[in-house]
N, C-alpha and C positions, 0 to 999 in steps of 0.2 A: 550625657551631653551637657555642658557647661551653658551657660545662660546667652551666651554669647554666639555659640551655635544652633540656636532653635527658635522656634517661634512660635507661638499659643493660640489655636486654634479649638473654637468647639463644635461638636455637631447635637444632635439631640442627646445624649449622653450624659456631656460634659467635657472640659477641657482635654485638651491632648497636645504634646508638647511632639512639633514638627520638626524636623533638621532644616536649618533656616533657608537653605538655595531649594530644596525639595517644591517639583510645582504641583504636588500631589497635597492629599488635603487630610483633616482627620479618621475620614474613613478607610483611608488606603494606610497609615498609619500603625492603626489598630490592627488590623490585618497582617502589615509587616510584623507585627509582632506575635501576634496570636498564631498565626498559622507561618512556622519559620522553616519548613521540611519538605522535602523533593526539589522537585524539578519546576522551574519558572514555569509561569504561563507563556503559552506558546506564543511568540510575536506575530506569528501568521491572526492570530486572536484581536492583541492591538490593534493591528491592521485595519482587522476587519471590523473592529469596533470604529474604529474614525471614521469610517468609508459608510457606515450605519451612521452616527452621526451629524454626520453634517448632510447626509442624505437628509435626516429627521427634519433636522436645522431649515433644510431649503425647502424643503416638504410644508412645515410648520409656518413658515412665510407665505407659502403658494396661497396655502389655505387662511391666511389669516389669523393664527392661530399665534405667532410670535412674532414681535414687532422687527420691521425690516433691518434697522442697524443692531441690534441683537442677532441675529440670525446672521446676517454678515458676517459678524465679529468672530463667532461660533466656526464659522467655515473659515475665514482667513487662519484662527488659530492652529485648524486640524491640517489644513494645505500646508501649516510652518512644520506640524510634527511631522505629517507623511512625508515630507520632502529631505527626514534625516535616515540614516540607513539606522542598520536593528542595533548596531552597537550604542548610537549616541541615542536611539528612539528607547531601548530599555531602559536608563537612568533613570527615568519618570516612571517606568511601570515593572515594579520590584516583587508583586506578590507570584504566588506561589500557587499551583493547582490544586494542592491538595487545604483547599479554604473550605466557604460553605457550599454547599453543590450545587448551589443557585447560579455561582458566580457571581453574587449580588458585589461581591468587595471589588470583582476587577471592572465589573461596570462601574462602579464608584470610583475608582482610580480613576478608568476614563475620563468620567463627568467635570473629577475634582482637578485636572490635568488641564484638560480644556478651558473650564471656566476661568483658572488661574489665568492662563496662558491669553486669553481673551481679554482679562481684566489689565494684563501690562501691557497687551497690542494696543486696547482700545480703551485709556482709564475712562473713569466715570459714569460706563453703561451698567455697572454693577450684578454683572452675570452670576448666574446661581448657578452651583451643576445638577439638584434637584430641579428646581423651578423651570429654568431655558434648556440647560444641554439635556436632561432627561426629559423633555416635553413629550408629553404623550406616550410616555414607553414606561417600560418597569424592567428590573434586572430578568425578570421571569419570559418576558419575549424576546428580548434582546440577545441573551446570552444565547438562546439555539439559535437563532436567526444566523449570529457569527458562527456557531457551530456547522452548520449548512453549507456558509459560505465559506469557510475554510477545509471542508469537506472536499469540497467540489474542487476546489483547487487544486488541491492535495494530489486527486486523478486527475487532472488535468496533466500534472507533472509525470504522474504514475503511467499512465497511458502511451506515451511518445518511447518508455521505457521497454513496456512490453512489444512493443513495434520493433524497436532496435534490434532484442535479441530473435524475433520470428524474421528477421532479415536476414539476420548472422546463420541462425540453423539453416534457411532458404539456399545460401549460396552455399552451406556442406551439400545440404540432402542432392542438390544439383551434382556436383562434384562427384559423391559417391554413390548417386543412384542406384550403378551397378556394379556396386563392390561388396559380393555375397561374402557372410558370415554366419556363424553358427546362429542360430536361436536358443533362449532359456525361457523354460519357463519354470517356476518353483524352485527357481536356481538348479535345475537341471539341465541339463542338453533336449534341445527341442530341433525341429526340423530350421534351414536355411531360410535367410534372410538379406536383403540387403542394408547395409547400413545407412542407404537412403531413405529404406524404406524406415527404419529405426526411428531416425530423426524427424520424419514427416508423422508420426505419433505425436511429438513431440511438438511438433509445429502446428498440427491439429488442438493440439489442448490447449495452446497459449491463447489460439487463434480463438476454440470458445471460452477463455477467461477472458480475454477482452471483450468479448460482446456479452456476456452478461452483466460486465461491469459499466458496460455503455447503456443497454436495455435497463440497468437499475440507475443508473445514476438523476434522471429526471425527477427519481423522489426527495431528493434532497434541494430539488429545485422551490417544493414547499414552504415557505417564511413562516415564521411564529407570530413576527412584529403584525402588531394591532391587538393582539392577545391581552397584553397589559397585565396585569396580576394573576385575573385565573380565566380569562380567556375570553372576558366579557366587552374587551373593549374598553374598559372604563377611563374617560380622562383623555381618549385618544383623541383627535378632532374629524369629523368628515372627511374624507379623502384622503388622507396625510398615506395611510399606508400603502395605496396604490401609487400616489409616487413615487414613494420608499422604493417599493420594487422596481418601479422602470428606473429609476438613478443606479440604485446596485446594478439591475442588468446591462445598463452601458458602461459600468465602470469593468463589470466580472466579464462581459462577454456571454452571460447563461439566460435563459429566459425565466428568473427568478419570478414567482409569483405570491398573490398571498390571500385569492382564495382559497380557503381551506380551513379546515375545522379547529381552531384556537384550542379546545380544550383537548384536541390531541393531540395540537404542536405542543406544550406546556407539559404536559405531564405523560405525554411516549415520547420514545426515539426511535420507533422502530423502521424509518429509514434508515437511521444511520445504522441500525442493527444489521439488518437484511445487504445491506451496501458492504460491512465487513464481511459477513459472509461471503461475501464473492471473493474479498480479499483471502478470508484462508483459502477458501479453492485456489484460488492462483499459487497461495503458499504452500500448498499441499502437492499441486502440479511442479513446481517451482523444487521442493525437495524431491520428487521423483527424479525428477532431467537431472537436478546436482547429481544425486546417488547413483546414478547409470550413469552419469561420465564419469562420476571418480572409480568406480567400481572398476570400468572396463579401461581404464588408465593406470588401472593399479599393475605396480612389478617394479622394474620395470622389466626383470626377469622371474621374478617371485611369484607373480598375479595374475590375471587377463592378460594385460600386458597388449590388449587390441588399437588399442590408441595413443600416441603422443600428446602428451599438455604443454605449452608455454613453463618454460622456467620462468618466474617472476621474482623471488626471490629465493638465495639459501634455504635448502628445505629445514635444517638441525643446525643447533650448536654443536653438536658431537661428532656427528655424520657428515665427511665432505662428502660434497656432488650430489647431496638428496636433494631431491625436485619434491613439493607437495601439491597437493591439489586443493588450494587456497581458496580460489574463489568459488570453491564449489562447498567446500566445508563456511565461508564467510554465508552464503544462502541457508543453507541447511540451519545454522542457526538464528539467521531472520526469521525465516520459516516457523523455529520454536516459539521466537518472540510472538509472533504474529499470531500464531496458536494459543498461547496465553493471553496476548491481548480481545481475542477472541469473546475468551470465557470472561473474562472483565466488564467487556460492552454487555455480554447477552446478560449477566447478574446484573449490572448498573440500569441498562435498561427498563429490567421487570420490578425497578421500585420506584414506580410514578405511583406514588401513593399519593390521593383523591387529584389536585387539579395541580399537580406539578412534580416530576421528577427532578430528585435530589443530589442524581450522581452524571450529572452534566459534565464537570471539570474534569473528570477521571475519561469519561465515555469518550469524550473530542480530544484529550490527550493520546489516548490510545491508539483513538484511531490514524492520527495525525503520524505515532510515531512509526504503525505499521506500513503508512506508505511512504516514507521518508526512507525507511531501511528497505523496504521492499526495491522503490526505487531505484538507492545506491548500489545496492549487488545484485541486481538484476543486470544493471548498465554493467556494473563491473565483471558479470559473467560471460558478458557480450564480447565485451573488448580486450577483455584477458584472459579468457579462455578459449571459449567458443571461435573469437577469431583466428587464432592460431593452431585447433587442433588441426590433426593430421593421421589417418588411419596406417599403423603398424600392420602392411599387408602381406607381409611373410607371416607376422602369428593370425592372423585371420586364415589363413589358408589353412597353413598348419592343425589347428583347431579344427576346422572345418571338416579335414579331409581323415582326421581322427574320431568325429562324431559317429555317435551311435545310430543317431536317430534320424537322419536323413534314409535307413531303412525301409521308412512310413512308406517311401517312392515306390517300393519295392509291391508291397500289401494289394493294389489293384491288383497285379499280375502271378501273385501265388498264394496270398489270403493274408491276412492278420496275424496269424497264429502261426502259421510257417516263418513271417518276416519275423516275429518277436522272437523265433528259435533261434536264429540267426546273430539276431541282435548278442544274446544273452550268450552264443557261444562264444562270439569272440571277446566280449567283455570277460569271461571265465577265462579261455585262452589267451589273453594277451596278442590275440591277433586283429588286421584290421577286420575291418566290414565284409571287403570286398574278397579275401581270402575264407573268409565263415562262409562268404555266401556261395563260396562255387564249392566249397567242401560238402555244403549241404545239398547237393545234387540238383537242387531245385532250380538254380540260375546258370547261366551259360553265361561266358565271359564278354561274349557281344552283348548279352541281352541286359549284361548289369550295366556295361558301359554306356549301353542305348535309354537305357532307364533311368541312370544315375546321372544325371544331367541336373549340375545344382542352380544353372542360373533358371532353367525350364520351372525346380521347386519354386523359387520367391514367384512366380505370376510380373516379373517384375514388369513385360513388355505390355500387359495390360492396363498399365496404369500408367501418370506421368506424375513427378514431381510438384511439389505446390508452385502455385504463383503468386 
């Protein structure tokens, strides 16, 4: 930078030469420089660091603790950033996740962003971002605190997602309640099924990943702020951080709180650990349903061939008129992601070595990016798949009425071991079922007919479809 573009600021250190319109300060600085690799800090982060801030700010007034046109000035500044969207709101906040695992630098950014920004609202109060805008706080409560709350958000979004698609299945499983087809199991041929009944597995398991991610999410409702360095409070003022909470809670809509044990906020996550867990489960459920529709969509003379998918785009460059099953292969590797991001939180987690864990920025990146894609191709499996299937009920039949193992029907009425004869003759012979079984002396052709009743197999009239 030429002298002309920068400007000379110091922190405890020493000097550090700023890019002169930059409202960021030497600390954030350093940082752009030191740590130049991945992926931005998350702006749901920013966010939720303003929104702690000037919480602090009005908190630190209530109590006395920062003088009233300070404290003002401090919230006027953060109401001018909150009120820009993420593109113009990033300019000011350039670092990078992968910093110290405190977050100590992007709290810094904050501070230094703020106090500037206060000091040209409001000249001559001479705001610090140490002294006023971090009053009472240290990077070390702060940063989980915004971890939590952008946690919670994240499902907030994530949640309405899972909904959409246990809709979507809702109005198949209805539709083809009772439209029987074969069963597999081991990838083998197993006895009949409906393919309402299929889907209501499926609507069953979204239905318990949402409620364990409901039953768990209150843990993230824990705050760190008041923790302070290592968990003691120190420097905090009286009451400051019970307000903290009721301001975040009208801002978040959560019943954000913060008793709780500082030197576990500080140096665990193991909400946020146990909270991804639920997320693989979902993503683990999530690649199940993908791989069973693409499975039995595959052919579309070659395959299964049981289902119709949505053309959404050209399946190949090479191949006219290939269909693929897009947003089913877009999930399955969420899915992966989500799997990996996994193993990242549960390692970053288990190194809160003595009164603070270090891998903060990687933990709430991760987690943040598992429900953002979770999110998008859940919605988009909804709307571009799921909505448009359609059961191919010629090969369902067909399938069906070539199966081996609808046999089982047989087993009350002449044993196990007579029906498995059966079976195995006509798979050797190349004949159906129902031709082995009258060969085998054992069945009369009314009685197979009386027996062999595939909608009687699924129990289908015993049960009803979800609601």
């Amino acid at each position: 930078m030429s002298e002309e573009e920068y400007r000379i600021e110091s922190d405890t250190i020493g000097p550090v030469k700023i890019p002169k319109d930059a409202l960021w300060g030497p600390q954030t600085e350093r940082s752009r420089n030191n740590f130049p690799s991945g992926e931005l800090m998350p702006i749901q982060i920013i966010r939720a660091f303003l929104h702690l801030k000037k919480a602090a700010a009005e908190s630190n007034v209530e109590v006395g603790d920062e003088p009233k046109e300070k404290g003002e000035a401090i919230e006027d500044a953060i109401d001018h950033l909150l009120a820009l969207n993420d593109t113009d709101l990033r300019k000011d906040f350039p670092l990078h996740v992968l910093q110290t695992g405190s977050g100590t630098q992007s709290n810094m950014n904050v501070n230094e962003v703020v106090a500037n920004l206060a000091n040209k609202l409001h000249p001559g109060l001479g705001i610090l971002p140490n002294d006023d805008v971090n009053r009472g706080q240290s990077s070390n409560d702060t940063y989980p605190t915004t971890m939590n709350i952008v946690a919670v958000e994240a499902l907030d979004k994530l949640e309405p997602a899972i909904k959409h698609l246990i809709d979507e299945l809702v109005v198949k499983e209805k539709k083809y309640w009772k439209t029987v087809k074969v069963g597999r199991t081991h990838l083998q041929d197993a006895t009949p099924l409906t393919f309402g009944q299929e889907l209501s597995g499926y609507i069953s398991a979204l239905k318990h990943d949402l409620s364990y991610i409901q039953e768990l999410k209150p843990t993230l409702y824990e705050l760190a702020i008041g923790g302070t360095a290592v968990g003691t409070g120190l420097n905090a003022a009286p009451g400051m951080t019970e307000k903290i909470a009721g301001k975040l809670s009208e801002v978040y809509g959560h019943e954000f709180k913060v008793k709780t044990n500082k030197f576990w906020g500080l140096a665990h996550h193991s909400g946020l650990d146990v909270m991804h867990g639920a997320l693989k489960t979902l993503a683990a459920d999530m690649f199940k349903i993908a791989q069973d529709i693409r499975f039995l969509a595959s052919g579309p003379r070659a395959g299964y061939g049981e289902l119709n998918i949505p053309a959404n785009e050209p399946g190949s460059s090479i191949m006219p008129g290939k269909v693929n099953p897009t947003q089913a292969e877009a999930v399955t590797m969420a899915a992966a992601k989500v799997f990996g991001n996994d193993t990242t939180i549960t390692f970053a987690a288990s190194q809160g070595n003595f009164e603070m864990n270090v891998f903060k920025t990687v933990m709430i990146a991760s987690f943040l990016d598992s429900c953002d894609i979770l999110t998008g191709t859940i919605t988009g499996f909804a709307d571009r798949m799921i909505h448009g299937l359609t059961v191919n009920d010629e090969r369902m039949d067909d399938l069906l009425e070539n199966s081996l193992m609808t046999v089982t029907a047989l087993s009350p009425h002449i044993g196990y071991h007579a029906a498995a004869k059966i079976a195995q003759a006509a798979q050797k012979e190349g004949t159906t079922l129902k031709e082995a079984a009258l060969k085998s002396g054992k069945v009369t052709e009314e009685q197979y007919d009386e027996w062999m009743d595939y909608m009687k197999m699924t129990n289908v009239d015993k049960s009803t479809p979800e609601e």
